[in-house]
C-alpha positions, -999 to 999 in steps of 0.1 A, spaced: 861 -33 -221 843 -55 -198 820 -37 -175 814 -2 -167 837 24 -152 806 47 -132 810 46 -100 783 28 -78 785 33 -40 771 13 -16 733 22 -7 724 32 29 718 8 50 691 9 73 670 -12 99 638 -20 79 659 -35 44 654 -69 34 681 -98 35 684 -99 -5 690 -61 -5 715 -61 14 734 -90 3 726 -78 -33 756 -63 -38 772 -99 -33 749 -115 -62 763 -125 -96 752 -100 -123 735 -129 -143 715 -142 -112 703 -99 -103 674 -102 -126 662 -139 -110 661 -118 -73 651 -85 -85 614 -83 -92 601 -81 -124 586 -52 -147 559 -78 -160 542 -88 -124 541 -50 -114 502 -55 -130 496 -84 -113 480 -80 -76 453 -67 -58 452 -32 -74 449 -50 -112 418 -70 -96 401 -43 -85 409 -26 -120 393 -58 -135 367 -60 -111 355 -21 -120 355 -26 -153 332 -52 -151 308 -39 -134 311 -5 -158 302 -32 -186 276 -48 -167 258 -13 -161 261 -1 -198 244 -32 -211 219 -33 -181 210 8 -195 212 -5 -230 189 -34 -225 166 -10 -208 166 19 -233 156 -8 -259 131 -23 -241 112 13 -234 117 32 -266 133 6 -290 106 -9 -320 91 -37 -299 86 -16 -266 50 -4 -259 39 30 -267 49 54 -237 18 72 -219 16 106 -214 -10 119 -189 -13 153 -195 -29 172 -156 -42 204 -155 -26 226 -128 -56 247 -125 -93 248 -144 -81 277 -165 -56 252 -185 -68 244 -219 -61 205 -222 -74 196 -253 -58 223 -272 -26 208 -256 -36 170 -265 -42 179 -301 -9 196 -309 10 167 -295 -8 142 -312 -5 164 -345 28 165 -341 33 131 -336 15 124 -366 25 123 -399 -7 134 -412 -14 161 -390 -53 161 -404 -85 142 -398 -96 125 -365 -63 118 -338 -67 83 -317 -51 83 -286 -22 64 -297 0 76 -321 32 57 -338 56 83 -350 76 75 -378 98 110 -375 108 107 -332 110 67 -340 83 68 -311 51 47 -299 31 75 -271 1 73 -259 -16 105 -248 -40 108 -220 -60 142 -207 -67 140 -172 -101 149 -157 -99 178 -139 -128 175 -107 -126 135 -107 -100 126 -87 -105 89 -91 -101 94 -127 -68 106 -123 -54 85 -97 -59 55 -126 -43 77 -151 -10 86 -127 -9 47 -120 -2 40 -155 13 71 -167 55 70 -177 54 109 -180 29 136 -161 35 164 -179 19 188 -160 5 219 -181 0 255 -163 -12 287 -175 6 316 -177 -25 338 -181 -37 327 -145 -10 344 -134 -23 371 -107 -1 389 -82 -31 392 -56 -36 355 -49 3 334 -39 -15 298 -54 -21 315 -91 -9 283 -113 -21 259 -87 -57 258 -78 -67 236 -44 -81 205 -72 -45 204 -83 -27 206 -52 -49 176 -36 -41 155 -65 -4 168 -63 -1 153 -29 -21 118 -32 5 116 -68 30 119 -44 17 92 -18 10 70 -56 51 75 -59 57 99 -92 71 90 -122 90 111 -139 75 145 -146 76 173 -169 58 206 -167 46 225 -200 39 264 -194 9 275 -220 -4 312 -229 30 331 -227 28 359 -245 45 368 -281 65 396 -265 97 381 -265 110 400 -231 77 393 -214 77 360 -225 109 355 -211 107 369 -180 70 352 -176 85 319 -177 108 324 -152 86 339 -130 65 306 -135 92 281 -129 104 300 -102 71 300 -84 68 257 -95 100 247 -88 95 235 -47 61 213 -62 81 194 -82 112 167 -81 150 185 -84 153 167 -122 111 179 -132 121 202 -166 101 232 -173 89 233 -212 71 263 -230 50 245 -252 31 272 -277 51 267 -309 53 235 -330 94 240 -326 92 240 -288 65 208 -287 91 195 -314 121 200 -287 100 188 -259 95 157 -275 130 150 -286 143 152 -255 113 130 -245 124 104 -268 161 105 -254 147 106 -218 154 80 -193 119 75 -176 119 63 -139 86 42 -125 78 37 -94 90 4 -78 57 -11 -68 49 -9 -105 74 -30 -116 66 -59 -95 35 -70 -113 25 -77 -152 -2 -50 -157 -27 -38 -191 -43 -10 -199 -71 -15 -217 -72 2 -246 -111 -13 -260 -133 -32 -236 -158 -60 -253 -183 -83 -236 -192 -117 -248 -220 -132 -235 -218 -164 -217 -239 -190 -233 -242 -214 -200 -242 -190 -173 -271 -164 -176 -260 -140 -153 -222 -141 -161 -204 -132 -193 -167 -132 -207 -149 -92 -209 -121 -88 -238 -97 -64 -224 -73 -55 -255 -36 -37 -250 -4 -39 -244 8 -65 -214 37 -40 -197 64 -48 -168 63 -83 -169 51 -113 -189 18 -128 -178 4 -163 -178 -24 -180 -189 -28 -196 -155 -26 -163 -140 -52 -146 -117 -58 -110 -126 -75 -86 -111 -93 -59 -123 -100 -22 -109 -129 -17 -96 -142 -54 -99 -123 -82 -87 -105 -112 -90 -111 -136 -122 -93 -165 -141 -89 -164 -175 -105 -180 -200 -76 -176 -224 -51 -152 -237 -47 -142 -275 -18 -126 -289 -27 -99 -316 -12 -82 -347 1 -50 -334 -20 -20 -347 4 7 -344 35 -9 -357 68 14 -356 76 7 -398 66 32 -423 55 5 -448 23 -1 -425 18 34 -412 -12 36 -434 -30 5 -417 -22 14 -388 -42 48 -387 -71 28 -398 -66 4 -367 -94 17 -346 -119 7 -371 -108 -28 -369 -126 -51 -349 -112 -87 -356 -71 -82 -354 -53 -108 -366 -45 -138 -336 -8 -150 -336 -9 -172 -311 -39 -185 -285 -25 -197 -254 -49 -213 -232 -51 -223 -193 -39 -258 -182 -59 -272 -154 -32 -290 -136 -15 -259 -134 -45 -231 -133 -41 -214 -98 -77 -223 -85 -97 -184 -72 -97 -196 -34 -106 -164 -14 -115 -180 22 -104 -208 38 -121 -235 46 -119 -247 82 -119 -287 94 -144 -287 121 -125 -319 136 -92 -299 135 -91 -293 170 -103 -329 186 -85 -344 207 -73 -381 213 -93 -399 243 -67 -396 272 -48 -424 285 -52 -435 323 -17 -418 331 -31 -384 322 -62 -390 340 -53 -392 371 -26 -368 366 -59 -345 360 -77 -356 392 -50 -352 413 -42 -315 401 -85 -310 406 -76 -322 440 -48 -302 450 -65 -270 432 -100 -277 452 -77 -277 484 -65 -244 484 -81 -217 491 -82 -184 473 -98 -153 480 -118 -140 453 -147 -111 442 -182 -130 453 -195 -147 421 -164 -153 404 -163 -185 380 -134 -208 375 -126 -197 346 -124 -162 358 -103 -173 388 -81 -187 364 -69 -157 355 -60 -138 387 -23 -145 398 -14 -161 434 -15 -131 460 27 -136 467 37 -101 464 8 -85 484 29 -62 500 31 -43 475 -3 -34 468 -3 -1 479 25 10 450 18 34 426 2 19 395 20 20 361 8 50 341 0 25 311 -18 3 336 -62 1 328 -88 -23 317 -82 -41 287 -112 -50 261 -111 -88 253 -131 -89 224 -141 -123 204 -130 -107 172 -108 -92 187 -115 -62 168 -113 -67 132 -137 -55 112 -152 -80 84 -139 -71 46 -181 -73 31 -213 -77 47 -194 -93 81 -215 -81 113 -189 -61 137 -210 -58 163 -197 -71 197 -218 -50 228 -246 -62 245 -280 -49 235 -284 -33 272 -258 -11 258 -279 6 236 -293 29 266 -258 40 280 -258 84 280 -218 86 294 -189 99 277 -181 84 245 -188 51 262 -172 26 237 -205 24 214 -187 55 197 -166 32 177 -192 8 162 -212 2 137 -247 3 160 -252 41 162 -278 63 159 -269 64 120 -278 32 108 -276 19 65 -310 24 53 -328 44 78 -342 78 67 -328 111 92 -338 145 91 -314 171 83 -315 180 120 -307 146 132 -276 145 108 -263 177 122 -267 166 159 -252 135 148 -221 153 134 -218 172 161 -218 144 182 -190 126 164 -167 160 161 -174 163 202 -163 129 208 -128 129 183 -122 165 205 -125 145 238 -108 115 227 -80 132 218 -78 156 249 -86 128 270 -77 93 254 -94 63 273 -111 80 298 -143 66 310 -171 77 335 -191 41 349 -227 46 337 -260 47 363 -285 28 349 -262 -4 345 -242 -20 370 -204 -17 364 -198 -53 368 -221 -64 337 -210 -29 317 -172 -39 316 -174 -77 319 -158 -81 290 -125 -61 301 -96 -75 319 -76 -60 338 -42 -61 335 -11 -51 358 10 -34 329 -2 -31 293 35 -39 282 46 -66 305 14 -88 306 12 -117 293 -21 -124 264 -26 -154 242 -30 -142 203 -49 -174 198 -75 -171 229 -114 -165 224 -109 -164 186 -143 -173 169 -148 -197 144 -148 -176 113 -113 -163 119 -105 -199 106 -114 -193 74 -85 -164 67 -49 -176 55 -15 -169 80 20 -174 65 39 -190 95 70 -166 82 58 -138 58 93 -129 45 107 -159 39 73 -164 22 75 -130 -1 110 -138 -11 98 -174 -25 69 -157 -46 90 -126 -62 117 -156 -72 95 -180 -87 81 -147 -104 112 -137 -117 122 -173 -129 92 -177 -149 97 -137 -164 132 -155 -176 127 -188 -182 99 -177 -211 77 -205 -205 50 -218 -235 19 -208 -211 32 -168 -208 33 -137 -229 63 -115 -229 55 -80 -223 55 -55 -247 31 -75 -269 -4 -66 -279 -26 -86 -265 -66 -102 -255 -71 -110 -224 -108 -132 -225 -120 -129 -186 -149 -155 -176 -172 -155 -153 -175 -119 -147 -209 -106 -136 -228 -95 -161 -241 -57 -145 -202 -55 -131 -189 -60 -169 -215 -32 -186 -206 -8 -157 -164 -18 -168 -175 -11 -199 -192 28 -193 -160 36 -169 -134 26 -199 -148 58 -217 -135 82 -187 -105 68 -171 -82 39 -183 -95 2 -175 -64 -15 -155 -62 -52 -152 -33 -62 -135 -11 -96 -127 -16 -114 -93 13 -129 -75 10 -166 -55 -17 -165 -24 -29 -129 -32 -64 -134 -42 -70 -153 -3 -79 -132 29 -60 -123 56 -56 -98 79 -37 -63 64 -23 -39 86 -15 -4 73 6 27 81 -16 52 74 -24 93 85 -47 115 79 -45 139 52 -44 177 57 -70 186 36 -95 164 53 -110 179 83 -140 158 94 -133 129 123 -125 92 109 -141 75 132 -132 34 136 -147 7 115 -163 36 92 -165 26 59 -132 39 41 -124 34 4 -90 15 2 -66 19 -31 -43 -3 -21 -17 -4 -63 -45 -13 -85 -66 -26 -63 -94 -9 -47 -118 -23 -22 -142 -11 5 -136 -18 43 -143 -9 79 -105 -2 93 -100 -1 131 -70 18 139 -42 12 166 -13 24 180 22 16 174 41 2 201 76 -13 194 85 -21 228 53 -46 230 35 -68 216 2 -55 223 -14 -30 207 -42 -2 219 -68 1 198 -74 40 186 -111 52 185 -104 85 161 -76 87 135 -60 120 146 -43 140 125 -2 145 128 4 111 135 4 76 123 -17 51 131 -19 12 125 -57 7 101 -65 -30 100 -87 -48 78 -101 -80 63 -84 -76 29 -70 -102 1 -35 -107 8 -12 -82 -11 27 -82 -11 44 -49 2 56 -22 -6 24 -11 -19 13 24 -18 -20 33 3 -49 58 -7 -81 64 14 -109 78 1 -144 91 23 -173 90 -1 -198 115 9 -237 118 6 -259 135 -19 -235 120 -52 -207 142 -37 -169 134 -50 -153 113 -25 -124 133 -6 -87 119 1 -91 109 38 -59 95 44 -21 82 28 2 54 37 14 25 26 13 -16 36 31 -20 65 28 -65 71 2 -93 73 -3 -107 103 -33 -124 118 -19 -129 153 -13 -91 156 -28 -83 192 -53 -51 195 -69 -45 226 -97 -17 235 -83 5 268 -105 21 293 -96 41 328 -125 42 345 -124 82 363 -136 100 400 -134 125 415 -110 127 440 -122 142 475 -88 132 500 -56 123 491 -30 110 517 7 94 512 -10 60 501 -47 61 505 -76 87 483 -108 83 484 -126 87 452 -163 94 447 -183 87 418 -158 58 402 -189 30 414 -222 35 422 -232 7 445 -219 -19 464 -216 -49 448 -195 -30 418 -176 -21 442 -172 -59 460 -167 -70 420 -134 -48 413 -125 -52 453 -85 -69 444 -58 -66 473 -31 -60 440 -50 -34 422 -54 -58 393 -87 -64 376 -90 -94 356 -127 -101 343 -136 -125 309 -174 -133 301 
């Protein structure tokens, strides 16, 4: 039989059926399958794509983990550091340290180094014991630390007191590890008791009262037992760490022995050997480091070592023996080219013919004297000894009929400083009042906010003379806060020679101000980028193509290494040297252009466990990443909607503020850490947190005053105000139909 006998009726017929379906009927039973779509292309579309697309990216992610896990806990990674932090002073750290490092060593008898290569976890650690009292000192421990394993006390447990595990020490440096951006964490509970119902219900009593101080994925370990240090660092070994990203951006060492060479040409300079591992990124020889706590240096040359702590059983036994060893064995030596050494160039040096101008050609001469002319011919009306220049700045009077208008509330008297504020980086005088203002008695007249007070470097107070002083300051930050830039006009001087240097200006938003005007001469020797991000973006790329190029003048990371550091002052190397033996020695990688000056601006409030007034330009501690410098910030406000700024005299607290320094050029985001040392060998305290915020030289801050009265009548568009001047000419001088006050020296 040819064909089939089931009945096939005809399908339904509707509106939104193709052509072919409906003439399919019609269509040879050889030529069905050429019309009919085919099984095999059912794959073949969008949906397959995005199939295809997904399971390339899952690849690319498994090998992106895989390459990572290798590269921090593989054989050729660098030991991981574990900085073990007290919670409270009750918390027995060294007990802790030792069982770690006995477990992690084969051995398990005789004296434990610091770094440990175990065999048994297939692990390189590095364990560190965190001071407790020196904050500093553990600040440069959580900068280099993979894990904080915080360790708390189960003994200090005491149902009268609510902070029992945490003592105020730990929850300061809790906070600033915060502002550093934490890596990951773990917490170890110590002294639970054998009981094993107590013990149980202690721990979770602990973790209960730790768990809001600590990130959602921060695990809780008891840690008494060899079995639970053996679990705890099991799971360490398997653990995925998590850095901060600032870290990441920059080849960095910790210095695991610190040496001095004397230099044999320069008396007062010597060479410092920094040996450890190079982490993050690969270095180069024609590199510029820096180091904490010293500076910027070139190096001489870099040498890479034998490892002493080699992950292979064969060599265990050397490598126990490895502290002992002064001359490692050198691989490789690479040394600096000169064509290609980046030259230390901090400040710029300025042309002193830059700004001359060609002789002018007969056109534009007489251009000039005809505009002298047609300027000498009209007539303006203006305050009695006025100078050009000042006339200069006072607007046509076009719109005088509106004089009598309500003033803006933002409207005042605007400081045009030379400096326009900044305070030098080292040694720079800030000073920019007259001497006549020396005698002014009004209220927090602006000498509150410089460096000429009654508290001067070097001169010898009484203890009753520093109290008045402070009391002084804490009265001041209580009025400027209550009422910001508010200003009574002093007696003995004239008003018109007190606020010369202040313009007025119509609106503090609107107005128009030159960012280049009255700049002095040393503000040409700091660096400006003409577009900072385009600028960033080119230094992280050529960064990242010499990290994978692997060029002959570079060390990978992970390897151990000698840095050989010239020229570094010989007092500044021995005082490295005594500060290696407390807290880890940190020299660190520095991008393109940031070893040269410039002008930093910072986000930065005040901490809430610093109570004293920060007064501007005081002299602040900055830990800006690994670097650390001293400065004399001036703080400002932040104003999106213009582009000038009003300088702040007090950083108050529950706000942000802009600090501005002289500072070497860093690339954001880098985390921000202010410390206030204090007299009489005192600790320094946290002052402030933040972060970089941009670079920018041309940034405008400008010093606001209102001068105040006291009003006596009021009408619809007329008061009369007493005690705003105090004679006749001041009151001639700021005599302006528009209400606008415009005065330069």
């Amino acid at each position: 039989m040819t064909g089939s006998r089931v009945q096939v009726n005809k399908s339904h017929k509707s509106r939104f059926s193709t052509k072919s379906s409906r003439n399919l009927h019609k269509t040879a039973a050889k030529d069905k399958s050429r019309i009919g779509k085919s099984d095999c292309n059912v794959a073949k579309g969008a949906k397959a794509a995005r199939v295809q697309r997904n399971k390339m990216l899952r690849d690319q992610k498994r090998l992106a983990l895989l390459k990572e896990k290798r590269a921090s806990s593989g054989i050729a990674s660098p030991p991981r550091v574990i900085v073990l932090f007290g919670l409270s002073a009750s918390v027995n750290l060294n007990s802790v340290r030792e069982d770690l490092l006995r477990q992690l060593s084969s051995e398990g008898t005789g004296a434990l180094s610091s770094t440990v290569s175990s065999s048994k976890y297939r692990l390189r650690t590095t364990v560190l014991q965190a001071p407790h009292g020196d904050l500093v000192g553990c600040m440069e421990m959580a900068k280099v630390a993979d894990l904080v394993a915080f360790v708390a006390s189960a003994s200090s447990f005491s149902e009268e007191s609510m902070s029992y595990y945490i003592d105020s020490f730990g929850n300061q440096c809790l906070s600033v590890f915060r502002s550093l951006g934490l890596p990951s964490t773990a917490v170890l509970i110590r002294d639970l008791p054998t009981d094993l119902k107590k013990r149980k219900d202690l721990k979770k009593m602990c973790i209960s009262s730790l768990t809001s101080e600590f990130p959602e994925d921060c695990k809780f370990y008891a840690a008494d037992t060899k079995d639970e240090l053996h679990k705890f660092l099991w799971l360490f070994k398997e653990q995925r760490l998590t850095v901060p990203h600032w870290r990441n951006q920059r080849p960095f060492l910790m210095a695991q022995k610190v040496d001095v060479v004397a230099d044999d040409c320069n008396s007062g300079k010597c060479t410092l050997l920094l040996h450890g591992y190079l982490r993050a990124h690969c270095l180069s020889v024609n590199q510029l480091v820096h180091i904490s706590g010293a500076g910027d240096f070139q190096l001489g040359k870099i040498e890479i070592l034998k490892d002493p702590f080699p992950l292979n059983a064969r060599k265990e036994s050397d490598a126990m023996e490895s502290d002992e060893i002064h001359d490692l064995e050198v691989i490789r030596t690479l040394s600096p080219d000169p064509l290609k050494l980046e030259p230390l160039l901090v400040e710029n040096v300025p042309d002193p013919l830059a700004g001359e101008q060609t002789w002018p050609t007969e056109a534009e001469m007489a251009e000039a004297d005809q505009n002298q002319k047609h300027r000498k011919q009209k007539k303006r009306a203006l305050p009695r000894g006025t100078s050009e220049y000042q006339a200069a700045w006072i607007v046509d009077d076009s719109d005088e009929a509106d004089s009598d208008s309500d003033n803006d509330a933002d409207d005042g008297m605007v400081l045009d400083q030379e400096d326009r504020g900044f305070p030098g980086y080292e040694g720079t005088n800030n000073s920019d009042i007259d001497d006549d203002q020396a005698s002014l008695n009004f209220r927090y007249a602006d000498d509150g906010t410089e460096n000429d007070s009654v508290m001067m470097e070097g001169e010898i107070l009484t203890r009753e003379q520093i109290e008045d002083e402070i009391k002084k300051i804490k009265e001041a930050h209580a009025e400027d806060e209550e009422f910001p830039d508010e200003v009574d006009t002093p007696l003995d001087v004239p008003a018109r020679k007190r606020f010369a240097k202040y313009r007025g200006l119509k609106s503090f938003r609107t107005s128009s101000w030159d960012p280049k005007e009255s700049l002095p001469p040393e503000y040409a020797r700091i660096f400006a980028f003409d577009k900072f991000t385009r600028t960033q973006k080119h230094v992280f790329a050529n960064a990242l193509k010499m990290e994978q190029e692997n060029m002959d003048d570079s060390v990978p990371a992970s390897l151990y290494v000698r840095l050989h550091i010239k020229e570094v002052p010989a007092g500044i190397a021995h005082r490295l040297c005594e500060m290696a033996e407390r807290s880890p020695l940190i020299a660190s990688g520095l991008l393109q252009h940031e070893s040269k000056m410039s002008v930093l601006h910072f986000s930065v409030k005040k901490h809430d466990t610093y109570d004293a007034p920060i007064k501007a330009k005081e002299e602040l501690i900055f830990h800006v990443g690994f670097r650390q410098f001293v400065a004399r910030p001036i703080f400002s406000s932040d104003n999106m909607n213009s582009d000038k700024h009003k300088m702040e005299r007090f950083l108050h607290a529950g706000c942000f503020s802009v600090a501005s320094i002289y500072a070497p050029i860093c690339f954001p985001p880098l985390p921000l850490i202010v410390l206030k040392s204090a007299d009489g060998g005192v600790a320094p305290a946290v002052a402030a947190v933040g972060s970089l915020r941009s670079i920018d030289p041309d940034r405008i801050i400008l010093k606001k005053i209102v001068l105040t009265g006291y009003p006596q009548r009021v009408s619809k568009l007329k008061a009369i105000v007493r005690y705003m001047f105090h004679n006749p000419e001041d009151v001639r001088w700021f005599k302006v139909k528009r209400a606008l006050f415009v005065f330069v020296p």
